[in-house]
C-alpha positions in Angstrom: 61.9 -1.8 10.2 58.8 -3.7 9.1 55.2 -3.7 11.4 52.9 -5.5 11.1 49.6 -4.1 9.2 47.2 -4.7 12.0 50.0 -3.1 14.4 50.5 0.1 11.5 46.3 0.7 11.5 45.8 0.2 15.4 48.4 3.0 16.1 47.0 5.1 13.4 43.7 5.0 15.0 45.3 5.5 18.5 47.5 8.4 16.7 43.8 10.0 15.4 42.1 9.4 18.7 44.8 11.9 20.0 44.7 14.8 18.0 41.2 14.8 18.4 41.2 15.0 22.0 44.0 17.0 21.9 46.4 15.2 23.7 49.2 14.0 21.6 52.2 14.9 23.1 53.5 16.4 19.7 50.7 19.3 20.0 50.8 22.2 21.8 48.1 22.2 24.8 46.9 25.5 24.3 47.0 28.4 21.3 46.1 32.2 21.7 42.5 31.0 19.8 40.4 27.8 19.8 39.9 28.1 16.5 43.4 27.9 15.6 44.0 25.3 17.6 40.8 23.1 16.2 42.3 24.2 12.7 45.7 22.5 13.8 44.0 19.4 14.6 42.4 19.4 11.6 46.4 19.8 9.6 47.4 16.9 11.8 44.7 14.7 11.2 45.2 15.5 7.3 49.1 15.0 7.4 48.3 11.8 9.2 46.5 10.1 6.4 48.6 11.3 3.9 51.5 10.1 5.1 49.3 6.9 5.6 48.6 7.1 1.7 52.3 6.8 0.9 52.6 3.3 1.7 55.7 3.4 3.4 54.4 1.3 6.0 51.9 -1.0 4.0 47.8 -0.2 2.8 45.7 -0.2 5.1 42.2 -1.3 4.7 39.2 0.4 3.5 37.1 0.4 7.0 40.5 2.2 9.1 40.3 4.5 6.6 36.4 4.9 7.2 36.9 5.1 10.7 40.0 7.6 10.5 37.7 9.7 7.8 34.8 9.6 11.2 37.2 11.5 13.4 38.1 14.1 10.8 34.5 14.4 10.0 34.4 15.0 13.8 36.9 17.6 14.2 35.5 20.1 10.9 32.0 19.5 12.7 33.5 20.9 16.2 34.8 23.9 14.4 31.4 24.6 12.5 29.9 24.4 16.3 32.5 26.9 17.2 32.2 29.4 14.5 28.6 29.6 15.0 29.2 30.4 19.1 31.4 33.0 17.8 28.9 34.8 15.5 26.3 34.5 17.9 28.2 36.0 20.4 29.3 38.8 17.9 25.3 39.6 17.1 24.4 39.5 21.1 27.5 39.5 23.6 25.3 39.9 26.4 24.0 35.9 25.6 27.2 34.4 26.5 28.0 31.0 24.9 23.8 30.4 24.7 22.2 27.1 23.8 26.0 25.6 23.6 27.0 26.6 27.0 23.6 25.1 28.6 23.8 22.0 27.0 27.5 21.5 27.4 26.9 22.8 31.1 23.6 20.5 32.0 24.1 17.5 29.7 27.8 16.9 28.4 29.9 17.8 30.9 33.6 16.9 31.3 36.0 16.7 34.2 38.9 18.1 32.5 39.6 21.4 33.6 43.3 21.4 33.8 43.7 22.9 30.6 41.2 26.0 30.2 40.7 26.4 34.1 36.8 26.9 34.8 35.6 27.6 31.3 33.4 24.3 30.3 32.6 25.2 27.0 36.3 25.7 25.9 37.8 22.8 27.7 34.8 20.5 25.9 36.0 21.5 22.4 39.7 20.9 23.8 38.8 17.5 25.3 35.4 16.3 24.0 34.9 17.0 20.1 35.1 12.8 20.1 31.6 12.8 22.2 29.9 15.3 19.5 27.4 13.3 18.4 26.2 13.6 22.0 26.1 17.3 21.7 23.9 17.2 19.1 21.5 14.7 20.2 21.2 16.9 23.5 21.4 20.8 22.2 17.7 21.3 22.4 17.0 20.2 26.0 17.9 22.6 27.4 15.0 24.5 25.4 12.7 22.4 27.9 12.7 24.1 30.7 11.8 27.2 28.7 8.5 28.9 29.2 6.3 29.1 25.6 3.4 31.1 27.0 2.9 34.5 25.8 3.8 36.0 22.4 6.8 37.4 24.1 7.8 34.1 25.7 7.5 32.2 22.2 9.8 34.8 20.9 12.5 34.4 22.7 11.9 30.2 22.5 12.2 30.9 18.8 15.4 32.8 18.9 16.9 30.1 21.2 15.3 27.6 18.9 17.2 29.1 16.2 20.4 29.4 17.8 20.0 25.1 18.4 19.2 25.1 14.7 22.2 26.6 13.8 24.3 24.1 15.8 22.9 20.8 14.6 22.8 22.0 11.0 26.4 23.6 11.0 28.0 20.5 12.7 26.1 18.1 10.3 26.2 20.1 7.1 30.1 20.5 7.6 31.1 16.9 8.4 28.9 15.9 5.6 30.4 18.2 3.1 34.0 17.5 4.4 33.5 13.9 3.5 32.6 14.7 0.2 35.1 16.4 -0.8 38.1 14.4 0.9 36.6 10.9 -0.3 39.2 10.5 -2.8 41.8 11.3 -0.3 40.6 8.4 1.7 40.3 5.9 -0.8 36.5 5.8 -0.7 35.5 7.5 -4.2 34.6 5.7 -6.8 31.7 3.1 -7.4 30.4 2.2 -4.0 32.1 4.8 -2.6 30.7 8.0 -0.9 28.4 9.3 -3.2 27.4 12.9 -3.8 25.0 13.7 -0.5 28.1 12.0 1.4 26.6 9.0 1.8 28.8 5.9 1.9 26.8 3.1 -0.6 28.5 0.2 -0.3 29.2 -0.3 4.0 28.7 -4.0 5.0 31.7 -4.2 7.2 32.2 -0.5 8.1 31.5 1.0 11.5 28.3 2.9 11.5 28.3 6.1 10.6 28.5 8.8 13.5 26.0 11.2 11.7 23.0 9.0 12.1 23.6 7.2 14.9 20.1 5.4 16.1 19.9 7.9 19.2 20.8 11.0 16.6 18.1 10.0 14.3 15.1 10.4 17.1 16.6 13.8 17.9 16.5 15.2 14.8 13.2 14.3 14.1 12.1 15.8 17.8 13.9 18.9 16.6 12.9 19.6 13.8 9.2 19.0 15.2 9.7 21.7 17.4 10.9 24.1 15.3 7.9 24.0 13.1 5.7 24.5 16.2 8.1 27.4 17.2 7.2 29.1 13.6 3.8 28.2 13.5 3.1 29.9 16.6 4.6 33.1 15.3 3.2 33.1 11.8 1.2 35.7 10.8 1.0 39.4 9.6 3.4 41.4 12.2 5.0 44.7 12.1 8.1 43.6 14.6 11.5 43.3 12.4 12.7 41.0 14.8 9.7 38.4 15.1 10.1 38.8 11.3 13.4 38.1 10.7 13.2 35.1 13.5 10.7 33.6 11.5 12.3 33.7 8.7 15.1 32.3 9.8 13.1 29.5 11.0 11.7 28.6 7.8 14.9 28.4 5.6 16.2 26.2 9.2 13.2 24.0 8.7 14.3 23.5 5.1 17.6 22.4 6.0 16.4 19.8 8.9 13.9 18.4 6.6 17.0 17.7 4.1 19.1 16.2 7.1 16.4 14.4 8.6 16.3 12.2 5.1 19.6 12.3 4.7 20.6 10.6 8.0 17.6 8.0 7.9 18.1 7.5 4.6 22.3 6.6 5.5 21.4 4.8 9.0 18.4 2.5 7.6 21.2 1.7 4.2 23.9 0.8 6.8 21.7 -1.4 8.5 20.3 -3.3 5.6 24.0 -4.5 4.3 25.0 -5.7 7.8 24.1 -9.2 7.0 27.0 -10.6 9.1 26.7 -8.7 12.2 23.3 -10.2 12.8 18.9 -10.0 12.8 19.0 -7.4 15.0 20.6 -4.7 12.7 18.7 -6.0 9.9 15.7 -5.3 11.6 16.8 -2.1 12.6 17.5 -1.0 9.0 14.2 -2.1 7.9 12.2 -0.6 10.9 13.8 2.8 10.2 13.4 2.7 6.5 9.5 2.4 7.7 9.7 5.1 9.3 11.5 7.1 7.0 9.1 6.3 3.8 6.3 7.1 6.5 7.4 10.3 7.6 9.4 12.3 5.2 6.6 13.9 3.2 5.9 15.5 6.8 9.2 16.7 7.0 9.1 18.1 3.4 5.1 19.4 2.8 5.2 21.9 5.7 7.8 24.0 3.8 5.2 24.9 1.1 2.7 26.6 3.9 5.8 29.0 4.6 6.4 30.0 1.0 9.4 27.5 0.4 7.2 25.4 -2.3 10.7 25.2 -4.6 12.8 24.3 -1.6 10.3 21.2 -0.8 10.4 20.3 -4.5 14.3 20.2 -4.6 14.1 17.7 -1.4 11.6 15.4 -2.7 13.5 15.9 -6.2 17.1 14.8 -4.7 15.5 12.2 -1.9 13.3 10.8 -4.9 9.9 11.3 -2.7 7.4 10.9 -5.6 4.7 10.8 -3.2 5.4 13.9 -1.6 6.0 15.5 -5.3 3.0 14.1 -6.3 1.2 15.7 -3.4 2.5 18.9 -3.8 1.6 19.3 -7.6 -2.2 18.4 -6.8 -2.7 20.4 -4.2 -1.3 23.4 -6.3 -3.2 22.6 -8.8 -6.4 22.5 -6.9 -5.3 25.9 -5.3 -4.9 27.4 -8.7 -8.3 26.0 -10.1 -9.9 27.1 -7.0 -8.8 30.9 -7.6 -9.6 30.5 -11.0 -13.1 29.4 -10.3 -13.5 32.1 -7.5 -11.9 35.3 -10.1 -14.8 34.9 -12.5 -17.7 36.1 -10.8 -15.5 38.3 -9.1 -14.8 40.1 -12.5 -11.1 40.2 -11.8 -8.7 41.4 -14.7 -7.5 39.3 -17.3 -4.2 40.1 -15.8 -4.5 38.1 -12.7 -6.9 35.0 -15.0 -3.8 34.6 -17.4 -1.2 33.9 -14.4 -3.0 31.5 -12.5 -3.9 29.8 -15.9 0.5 30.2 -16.4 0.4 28.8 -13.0 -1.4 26.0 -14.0 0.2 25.5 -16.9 3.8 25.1 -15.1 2.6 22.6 -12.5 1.3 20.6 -15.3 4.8 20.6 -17.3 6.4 20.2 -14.3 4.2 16.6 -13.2 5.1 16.0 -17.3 8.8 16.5 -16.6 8.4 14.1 -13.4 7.2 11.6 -16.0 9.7 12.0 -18.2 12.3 12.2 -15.1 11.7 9.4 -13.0 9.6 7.2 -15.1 7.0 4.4 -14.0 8.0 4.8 -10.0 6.8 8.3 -9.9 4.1 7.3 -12.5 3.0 4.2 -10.3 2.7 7.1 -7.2 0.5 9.3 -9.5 -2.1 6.1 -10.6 -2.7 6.1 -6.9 -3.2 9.0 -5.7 -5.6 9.5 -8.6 -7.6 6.5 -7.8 -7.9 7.1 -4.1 -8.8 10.9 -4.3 -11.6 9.6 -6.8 -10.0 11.4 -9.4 -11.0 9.0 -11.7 -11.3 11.4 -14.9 -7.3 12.5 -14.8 -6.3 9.2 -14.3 -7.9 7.8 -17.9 -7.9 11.1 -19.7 -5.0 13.0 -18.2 -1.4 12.5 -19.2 -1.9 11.2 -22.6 1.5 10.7 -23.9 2.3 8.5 -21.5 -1.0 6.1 -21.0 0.1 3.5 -23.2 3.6 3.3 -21.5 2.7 3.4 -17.8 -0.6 3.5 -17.3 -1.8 0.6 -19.5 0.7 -1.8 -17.3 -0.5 -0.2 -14.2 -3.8 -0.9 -14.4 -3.6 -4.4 -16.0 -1.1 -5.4 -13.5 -3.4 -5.2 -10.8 -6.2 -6.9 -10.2 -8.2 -4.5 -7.7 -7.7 -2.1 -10.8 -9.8 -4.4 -13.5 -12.9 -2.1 -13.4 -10.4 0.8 -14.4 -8.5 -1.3 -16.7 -11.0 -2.1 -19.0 -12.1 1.5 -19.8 -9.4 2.5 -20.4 -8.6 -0.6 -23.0 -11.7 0.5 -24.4 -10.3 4.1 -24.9 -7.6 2.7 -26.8 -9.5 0.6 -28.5 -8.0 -2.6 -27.5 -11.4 -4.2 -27.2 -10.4 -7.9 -27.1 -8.3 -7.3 -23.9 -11.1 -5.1 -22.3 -13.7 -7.8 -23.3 -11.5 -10.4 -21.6 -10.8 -8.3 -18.4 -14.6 -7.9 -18.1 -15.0 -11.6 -17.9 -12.8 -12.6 -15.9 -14.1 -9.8 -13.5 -17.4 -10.9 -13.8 -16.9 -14.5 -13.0 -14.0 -14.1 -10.5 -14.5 -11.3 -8.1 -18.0 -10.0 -8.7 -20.1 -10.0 -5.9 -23.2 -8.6 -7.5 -25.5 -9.8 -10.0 -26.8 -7.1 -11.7 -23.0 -6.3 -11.7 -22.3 -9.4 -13.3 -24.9 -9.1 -15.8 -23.4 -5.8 -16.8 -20.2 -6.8 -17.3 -20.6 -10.0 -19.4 -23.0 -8.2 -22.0 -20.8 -5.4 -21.9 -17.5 -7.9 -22.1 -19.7 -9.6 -25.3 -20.4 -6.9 -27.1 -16.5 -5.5 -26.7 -15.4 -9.2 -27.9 -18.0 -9.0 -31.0 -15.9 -5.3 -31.8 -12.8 -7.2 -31.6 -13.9 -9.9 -33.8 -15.5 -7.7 -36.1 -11.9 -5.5 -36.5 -10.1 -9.2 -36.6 -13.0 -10.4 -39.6 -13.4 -12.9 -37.6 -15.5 -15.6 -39.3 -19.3 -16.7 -38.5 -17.9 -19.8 -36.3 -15.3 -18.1 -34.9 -17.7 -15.5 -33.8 -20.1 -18.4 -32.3 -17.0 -20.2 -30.6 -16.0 -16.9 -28.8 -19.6 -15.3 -27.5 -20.4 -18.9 -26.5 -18.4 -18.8 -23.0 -20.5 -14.7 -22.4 -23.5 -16.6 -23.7 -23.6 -19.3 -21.0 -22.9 -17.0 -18.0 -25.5 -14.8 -18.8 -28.2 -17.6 -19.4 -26.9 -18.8 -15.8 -27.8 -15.1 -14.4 -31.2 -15.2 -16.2 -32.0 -18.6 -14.2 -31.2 -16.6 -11.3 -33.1 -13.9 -11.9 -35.7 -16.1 -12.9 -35.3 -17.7 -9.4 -35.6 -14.2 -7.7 -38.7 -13.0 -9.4 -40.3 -16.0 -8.4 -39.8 -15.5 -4.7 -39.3 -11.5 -4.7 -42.8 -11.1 -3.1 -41.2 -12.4 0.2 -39.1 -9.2 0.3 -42.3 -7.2 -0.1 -43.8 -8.3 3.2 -40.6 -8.2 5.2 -39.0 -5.6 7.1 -35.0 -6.6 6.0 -33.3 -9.7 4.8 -33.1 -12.2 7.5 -36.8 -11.3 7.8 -37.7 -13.0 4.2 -35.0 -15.1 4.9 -37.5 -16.5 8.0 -40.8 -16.1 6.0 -39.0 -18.1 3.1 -37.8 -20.9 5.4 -41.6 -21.3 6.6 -43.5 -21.2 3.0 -40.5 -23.2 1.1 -39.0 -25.3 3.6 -41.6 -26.4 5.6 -40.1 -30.5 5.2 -36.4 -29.7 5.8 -37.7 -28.4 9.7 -35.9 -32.4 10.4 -33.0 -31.8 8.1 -30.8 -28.9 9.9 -27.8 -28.9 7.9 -30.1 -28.7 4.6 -32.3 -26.0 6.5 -29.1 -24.4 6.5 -28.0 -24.3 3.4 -31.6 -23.6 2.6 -31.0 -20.4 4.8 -27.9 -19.2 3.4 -28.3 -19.8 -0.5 -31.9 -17.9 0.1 -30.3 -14.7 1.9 -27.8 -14.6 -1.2 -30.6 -14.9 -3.5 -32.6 -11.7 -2.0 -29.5 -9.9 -1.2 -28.8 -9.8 -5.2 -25.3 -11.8 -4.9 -24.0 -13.3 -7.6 -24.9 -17.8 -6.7 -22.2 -20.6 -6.7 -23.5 -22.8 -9.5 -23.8 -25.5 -6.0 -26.0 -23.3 -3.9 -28.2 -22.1 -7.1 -29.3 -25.3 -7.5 -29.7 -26.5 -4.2 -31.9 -24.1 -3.7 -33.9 -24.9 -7.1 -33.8 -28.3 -5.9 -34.8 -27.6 -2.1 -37.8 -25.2 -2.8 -41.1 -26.3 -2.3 -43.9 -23.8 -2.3 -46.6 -24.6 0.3 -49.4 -24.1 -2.5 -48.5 -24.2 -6.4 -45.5 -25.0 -8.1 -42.0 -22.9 -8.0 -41.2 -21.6 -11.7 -44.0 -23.6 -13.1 -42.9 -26.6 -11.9 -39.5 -26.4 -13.9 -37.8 -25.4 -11.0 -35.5 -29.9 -11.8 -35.2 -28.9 -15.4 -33.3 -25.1 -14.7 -31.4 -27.1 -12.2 -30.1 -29.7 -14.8 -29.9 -26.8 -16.9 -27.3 -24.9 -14.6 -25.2 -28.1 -13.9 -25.2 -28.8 -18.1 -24.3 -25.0 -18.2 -21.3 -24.6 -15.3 -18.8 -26.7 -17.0 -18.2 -28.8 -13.6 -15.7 -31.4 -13.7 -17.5 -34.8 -14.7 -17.6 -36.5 -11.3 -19.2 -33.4 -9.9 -21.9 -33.5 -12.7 -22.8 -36.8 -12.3 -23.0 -36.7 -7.9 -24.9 -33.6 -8.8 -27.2 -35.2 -11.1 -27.8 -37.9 -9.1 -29.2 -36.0 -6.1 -31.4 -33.8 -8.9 -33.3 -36.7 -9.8 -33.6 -38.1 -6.4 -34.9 -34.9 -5.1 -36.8 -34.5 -8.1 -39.0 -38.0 -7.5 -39.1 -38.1 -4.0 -40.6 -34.7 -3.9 -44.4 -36.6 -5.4 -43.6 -39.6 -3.4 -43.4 -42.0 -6.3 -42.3 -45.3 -4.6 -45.5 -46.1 -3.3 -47.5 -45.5 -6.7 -44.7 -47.3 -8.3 -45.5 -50.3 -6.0 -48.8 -50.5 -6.5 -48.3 -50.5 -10.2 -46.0 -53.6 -9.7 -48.5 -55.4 -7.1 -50.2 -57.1 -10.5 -49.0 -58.8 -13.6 -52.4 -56.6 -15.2 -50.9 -53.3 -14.7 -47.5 -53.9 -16.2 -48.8 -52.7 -19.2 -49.7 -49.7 -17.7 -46.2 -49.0 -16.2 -44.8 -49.4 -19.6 -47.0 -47.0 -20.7 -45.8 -44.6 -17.9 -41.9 -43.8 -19.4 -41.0 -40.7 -19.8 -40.5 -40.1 -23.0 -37.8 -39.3 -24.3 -37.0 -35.1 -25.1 -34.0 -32.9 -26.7 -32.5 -32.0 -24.0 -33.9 -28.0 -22.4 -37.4 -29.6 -23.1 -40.2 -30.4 -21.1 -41.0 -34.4 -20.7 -44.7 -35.5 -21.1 -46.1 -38.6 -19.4 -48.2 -40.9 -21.2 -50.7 -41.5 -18.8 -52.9 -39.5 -16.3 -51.2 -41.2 -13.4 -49.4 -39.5 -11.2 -50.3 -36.7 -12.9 -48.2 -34.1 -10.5 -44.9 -35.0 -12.4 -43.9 -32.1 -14.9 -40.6 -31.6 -14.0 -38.2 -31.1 -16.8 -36.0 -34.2 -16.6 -33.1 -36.0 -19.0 -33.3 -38.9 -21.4 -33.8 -41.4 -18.4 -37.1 -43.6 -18.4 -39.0 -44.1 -15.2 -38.6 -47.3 -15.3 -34.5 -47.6 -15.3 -34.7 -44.9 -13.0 -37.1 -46.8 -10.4 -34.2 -49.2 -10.4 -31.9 -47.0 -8.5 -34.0 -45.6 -6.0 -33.8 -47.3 -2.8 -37.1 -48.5 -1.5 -37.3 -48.9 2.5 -33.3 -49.4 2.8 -31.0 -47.0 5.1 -28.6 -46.8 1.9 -26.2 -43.7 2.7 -27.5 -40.1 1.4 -25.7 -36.8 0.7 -26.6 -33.9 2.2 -26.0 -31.6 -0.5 -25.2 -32.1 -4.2 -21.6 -32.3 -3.7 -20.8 -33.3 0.0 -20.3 -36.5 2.0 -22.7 -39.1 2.5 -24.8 -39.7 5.9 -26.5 -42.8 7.1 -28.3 -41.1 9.5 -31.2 -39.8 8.3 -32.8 -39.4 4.5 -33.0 -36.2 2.6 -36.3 -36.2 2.7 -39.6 -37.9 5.3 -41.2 -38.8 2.0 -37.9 -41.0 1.4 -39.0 -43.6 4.1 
């Protein structure tokens, strides 16, 4: 007779449910032992998916399998639970059933009692090894109401914290283990099968898996919180066997729930992330508790070295691939070590006691070696930043040698909050073309500073010149590649130039906005109508003082917006280093030109020329004289000469342009448009400048 496959994997689930809570009519309700009769379930369940396995009735699919595999996990789990009630109760009969019996008692109780009369605890394992998740989420509750005050107090805490432990780790451990080693006979081996820590890889589609359930995971990491607090409070030198043996106890406990608190965030946060079709909510989930997981596992696993268990915590980070934690671990051993080592010289201890710690040293430096070699650029990646943010700045360029090149070199190049590092270390290698780029592009991208700046360009020059020199560069090659360091650096020198003009303001004043105010009242007394230029006045000055490095724009409006209240700023060549920074900048044309523009403008209105200009023109007599007035032209960087005494406060530095063709374009008593700035929008509001009207 033929069923249907959906019928065949419904009863067998139905069929497992059953044996599980013991109430298949084809087992007996009651043996002379609860462990026997746990053990029979465990034969039933087993015979039930072989015969399932001989495909007498069809295959069926890969997640009733899973879920069939769930309740035997559940079953081997209860009988793990139950063998640890009876060893406890062997080692103290006058305990009773303990932690179990007050958590089955107060917080999984069933109503069942038909079958082991008034007993809870027995009639739970006969009824209720489905719900045992439950158990283990609850099993330290009852530790609660427990007082903790008192040495003797904490004691017996500890012991009942212990006797939890034993619990959650034997039901877990077991059920874990069991699926291991019965994968194959549930058809989930293989690639994407259960894997070696009994975790199932490939689960999109599969029910989630009862050992990390979302509710489990915040127990665990509650409990095993608590039993750290339990041994911390009891550490320390002691004479009582039985404090000592609690204790340790407790820490090879706290070495096991460190390894199942990974290992059941680890599963629950990998079964989220594949359950693409279920919906966002799961998907969050996984990601939320794979947060939390990165975030709090080397807090689970460091703790074991303060209790001597320093090669347990490696194995976990080892097997859970924590390179953090591992990384964390080695340095602070080796700091311990070099520490003793420091303090057992003036001590005069015995060469005895200086050779191991330098052995000690030695093996915690082949083991971060073996890491390298192990785990390759992740852990390497995790060691790079610890370095850098311990300041540890020495180990990172100098230590680890044989792998700089490999992992270090991409590390620091791949990174751009690294280029300060990277090009030392390109220099140690002797890669000085790369280093003398990196210092460039440092220098004009993210430097804030100028001195910085100024640094790094003649620094990045002179590593460029060593690169051309190993490439035998020739002499124009040479020129063609120093010319781009050679034109930032003559930019930071009109800067500088700018600053020691005006550093006496910083003399007199008490901080920066200070000669930030005493410059606005002796340089720009005619912009007091001109807000948005008092501004900009403002804000390029307070960079200026401050040492920042200048946009080329704000440099020379402030070059261009100066004027000293007696003298002249730079000699008067305050127009020419303008033009000179705008030739230098490499702007894009149309900038150039706007900028230029607004140069010269500035530049003649500053010596109100219009109205000499119009006298000039008043007679036929003086045209002469006008012609005799052109600026002659100069190469350009040079200083332009006029002809005549007239007008003799012109000596700007100015381009090829005569006076005359440049007279043409200034507007004389119009409301043309202006621009506020050398770049910005035009305004018909008001002029740049009072002498403009």
């Amino acid at each position: 007779m033929k069923f249907a496959l959906e019928d065949l994997e419904d009863a067998a689930l139905e069929i497992s449910q059953e044996i599980l809570g013991s109430r298949s009519p084809y087992l007996p309700s009651m043996l002379p032992s609860l462990g026997s009769h746990l053990e029979l379930r465990s034969q039933h369940l087993r015979a039930l998916i072989q015969h399932l396995r001989t495909g007498a009735f069809g295959h069926v699919s890969k997640q009733v399998l899973w879920r069939l595999l769930q309740d035997a996990e559940k079953c081997e789990a209860a009988r793990a639970v139950w063998d640890m009630r009876n060893e406890h109760l062997r080692e103290d009969p006058e305990n009773g059933d303990g932690v179990l019996g007050a958590v089955i008692s107060q917080y999984v109780p069933t109503e069942d009692t038909d079958v082991t009369g008034n007993d809870p605890v027995r009639t739970w394992f006969q009824r209720e090894v489905v719900q045992i998740g439950q158990l283990l989420r609850h099993v330290k509750k009852s530790l609660a109401l427990m007082p903790d005050k008192g040495k003797k107090n904490q004691l017996s805490l500890a012991v009942s914290d212990s006797e939890a432990n034993d619990i959650i780790i034997g039901a877990l451990e077991r059920a874990w283990q069991f699926r291991v080693d019965n994968a194959k006979l549930y058809e989930l081996s293989g690639e994407h099968g259960i894997d070696k820590n009994g975790l199932l890889e490939k689960s999109d589609g599969y029910l989630a898996p009862w050992t990390s359930d979302a509710l489990l995971l915040e127990a665990l990491s509650i409990q095993r919180d608590l039993s750290e607090a339990a041994i911390k409070a009891l550490w320390g030198p002691t004479e009582d066997p039985k404090r000592q043996d609690v204790v340790s106890k407790l820490g090879l406990q706290l070495v096991h729930l460190a390894e199942i608190c990974c290992r059941s965030f680890e599963e629950r946060a990998d079964w989220c992330e594949q359950q693409s079709a279920v919906g966002d909510d799961i998907l969050q989930e996984g990601r939320n508790v794979r947060e939390r997981y990165l975030r709090s596992r080397g807090g689970w696993i460091k703790p074991l070295v303060n209790y001597g268990l320093i090669e347990h915590a490696y194995g976990i980070a080892e097997d859970y691939q924590d390179y953090r934690t591992l990384v964390e671990i080695c340095s602070g051993e080796l700091l311990k070590t070099e520490v003793s080592l420091v303090e057992s010289i003036p001590a005069q201890q015995n060469s005895e006691t200086v050779n191991e710690l330098k052995e000690k040293k030695a093996e915690v430096g082949k083991r971060l070696e073996g890491y390298f070699e192990r785990f390759g650029e992740p852990f390497a990646i995790e060691m790079y930043e610890y370095l850098i943010e311990n300041g540890k700045l020495q180990t990172l360029l100098n230590g680890f040698e044989s792998w700089r090149e490999r992992y270090l070199s991409p590390f620091l190049r791949g990174n751009p909050k690294y280029a300060k590092l990277s090009w030392i270390h390109d220099v140690s290698l002797g890669d000085y073309d790369t280093a003398a780029n990196t210092l460039f592009s440092i220098a004009t991208k993210s430097e804030s500073m100028l001195l910085n700046q100024r640094i790094e360009l003649s620094i990045g020059k002179l590593a460029k010149l060593a690169a051309l020199e190993n490439a035998s560069a020739s002499d124009i090659d040479v020129v063609e590649e120093i010319e781009a360091y050679d034109i930032r650096l003559e930019i930071v020198k009109i800067q500088q130039r700018l600053y020691s003009a005006v550093k006496h303001i910083t003399h007199s004043a008490i901080d920066v906005d200070a000669a930030v105010h005493l410059a606005t009242e002796e340089y720009a007394r005619k912009l007091k109508k001109l807000p948005a230029l008092r501004d900009l006045f403002r804000t390029s000055f307070k960079q200026l003082v401050s040492g920042g490095v200048m946009v080329t724009e704000d440099l020379v409006e402030l070059l261009t917006l100066m004027e000293p209240t007696e003298g002249e700023l730079l000699d008067g060549e305050s127009f020419y280093w303008a033009l000179r920074v705008i030739g230098l900048a490499g702007l894009p044309r149309a900038e150039i030109e706007n900028a230029e523009k607004t140069i010269w403008r500035r530049c003649f209105l500053r010596d109100e020329y219009v109205p000499t200009f119009a006298r000039i023109l008043a007679t036929d007599a003086n045209k002469k004289q006008l012609d005799s007035n052109r600026l002659h032209p100069q190469p350009h960087g040079r200083r332009c000469h006029r002809a005549s005494p007239e007008n003799k406060r012109l000596h700007h530095h100015c381009t090829l342009l005569p006076a005359w063709s440049l007279l043409t374009r200034l507007p004389i008593q119009t409301q043309e448009p202006r621009r506020d700035t050398l770049l910005g929008e035009p305004r018909g509001d008001q002029d740049l400048f009072p002498g403009d009207r």
